[in-house]
Structures are given as structure tokens and as C-alpha cells.
N, C-alpha and C positions, 0 to 999 in steps of 0.2 A: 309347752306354753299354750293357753287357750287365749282368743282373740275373741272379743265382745264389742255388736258393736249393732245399732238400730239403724236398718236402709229403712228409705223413704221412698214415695213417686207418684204419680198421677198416672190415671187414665194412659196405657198405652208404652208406657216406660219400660223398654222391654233390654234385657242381656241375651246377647248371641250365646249359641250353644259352646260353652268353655268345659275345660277337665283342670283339675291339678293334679300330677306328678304325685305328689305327698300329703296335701292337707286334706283332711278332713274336715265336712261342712256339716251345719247344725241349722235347722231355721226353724223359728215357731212365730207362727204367724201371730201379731197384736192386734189386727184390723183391717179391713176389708177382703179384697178376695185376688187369688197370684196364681196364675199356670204354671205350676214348674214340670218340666219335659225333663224325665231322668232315662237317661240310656234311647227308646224309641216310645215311654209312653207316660202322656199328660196325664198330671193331676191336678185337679182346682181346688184350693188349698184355702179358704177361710179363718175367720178369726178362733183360734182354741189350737190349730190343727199344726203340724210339725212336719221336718220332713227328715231326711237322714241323706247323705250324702258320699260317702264312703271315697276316699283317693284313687282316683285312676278314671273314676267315674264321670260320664257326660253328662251336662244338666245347662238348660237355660230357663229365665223366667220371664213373665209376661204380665203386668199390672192388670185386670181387666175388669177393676169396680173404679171408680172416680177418683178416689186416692187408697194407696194399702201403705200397711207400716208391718216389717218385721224384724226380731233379733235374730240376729246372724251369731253364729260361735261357728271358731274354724279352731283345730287343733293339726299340732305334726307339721306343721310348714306355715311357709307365712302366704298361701295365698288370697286372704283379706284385705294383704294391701291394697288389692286391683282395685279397693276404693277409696285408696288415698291420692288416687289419680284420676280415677273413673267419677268419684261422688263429689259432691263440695258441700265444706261441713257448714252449718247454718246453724245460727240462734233460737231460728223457730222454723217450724216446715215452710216449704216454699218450692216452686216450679220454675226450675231455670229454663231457657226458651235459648233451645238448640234445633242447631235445622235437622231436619231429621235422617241425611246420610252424611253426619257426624261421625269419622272413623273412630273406630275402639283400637286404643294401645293400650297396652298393657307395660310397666315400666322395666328394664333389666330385672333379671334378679328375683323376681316375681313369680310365685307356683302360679300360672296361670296362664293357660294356653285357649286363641277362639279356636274353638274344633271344627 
């Protein structure tokens, strides 16, 4: 099963360095600009550009234009879900106001470990 599905964020919006056990991640970036840290090295990843993510694998990201927007596909496990707990789904883009040492859970059951 492949999971699809468009993360959003602002300036600053960043995921601790996580791995999944089983799924495999896909990203292609739609707009602005995202640091993704894969294993021990950054790439700043603009609109056109993609990334590949392979199971077993470390990777964190880091929003670092004013707002970015990308399509995520995850295949081989479900861990996509981490943001159906992690994200909240909205009508129209929008910047939820969390304080900023907000812990990250991740839900039972879920390929999705912070490394």
C-alpha cells in the first residue's frame, strides 16, 4: 500500500531525527525550501527536487524558507501515520502556535521511532 499525503509548515517547523523499521519515504518538494538530514548529511531541498528515503534509514527535516509545502508517499509500513497525530488536517494552510518544547509522541503501533 502507498500512503499520499501533502505536509505543510512555516519558517522553523522542524521533525527530530526519526527512522522506520519498514516504510519507505518519498518526498518531492511543491514549494519553498526544507533541510532534510539523511543518515549524517544535509541537503536543502527546493521546489522541483525529491528525496528518497529507504527503511531502516535516519532522516529529520527543517522548514527554513517562510513557509514549504511537500508530497510525502510512504510505502511497506504504515509510518505516515506519525501525522495523524503529529499534523492537524486544515481546510486551508495555517500555522498552529505551539510552544516550542512541545514533546513528539508518536502513537502505538506506528513505524516510527525519534532516533
Amino acid at each position: 500500500m502507498v500512503d499520499m499525503r501533502v505536509i505543510e509548515g512555516g519558517r522553523g517547523a522542524a521533525m527530530p531525527a526519526i527512522r522506520h523499521r519498514d516504510t519507505h519515504v518519498f518526498a518531492y518538494i511543491l514549494g519553498g525550501a526544507v533541510e532534510w538530514t539523511i543518515g549524517d548529511e544535509t541537503h536543502l531541498l527546493t521546489e522541483g527536487d525529491a528525496v528518497n528515503v529507504p527503511a531502516g534509514t535516519r532522516y529529520a527535516t527543517s522548514i527554513v524558507s517562510g513557509t514549504a509545502r511537500w508530497l510525502l508517499c510512504s510505502a511497506n509500513g504504515n509510518g505516515a501515520a506519525l501525522w495523524d497525530e503529529g499534523g492537524t488536517p486544515t481546510g486551508r494552510f495555517s500555522h498552529p502556535m505551539e510552544p516550542a518544547d512541545t514533546p513528539v509522541a508518536f502513537p502505538s503501533g506506528v513505524d516510527a521511532a525519534i532516533d
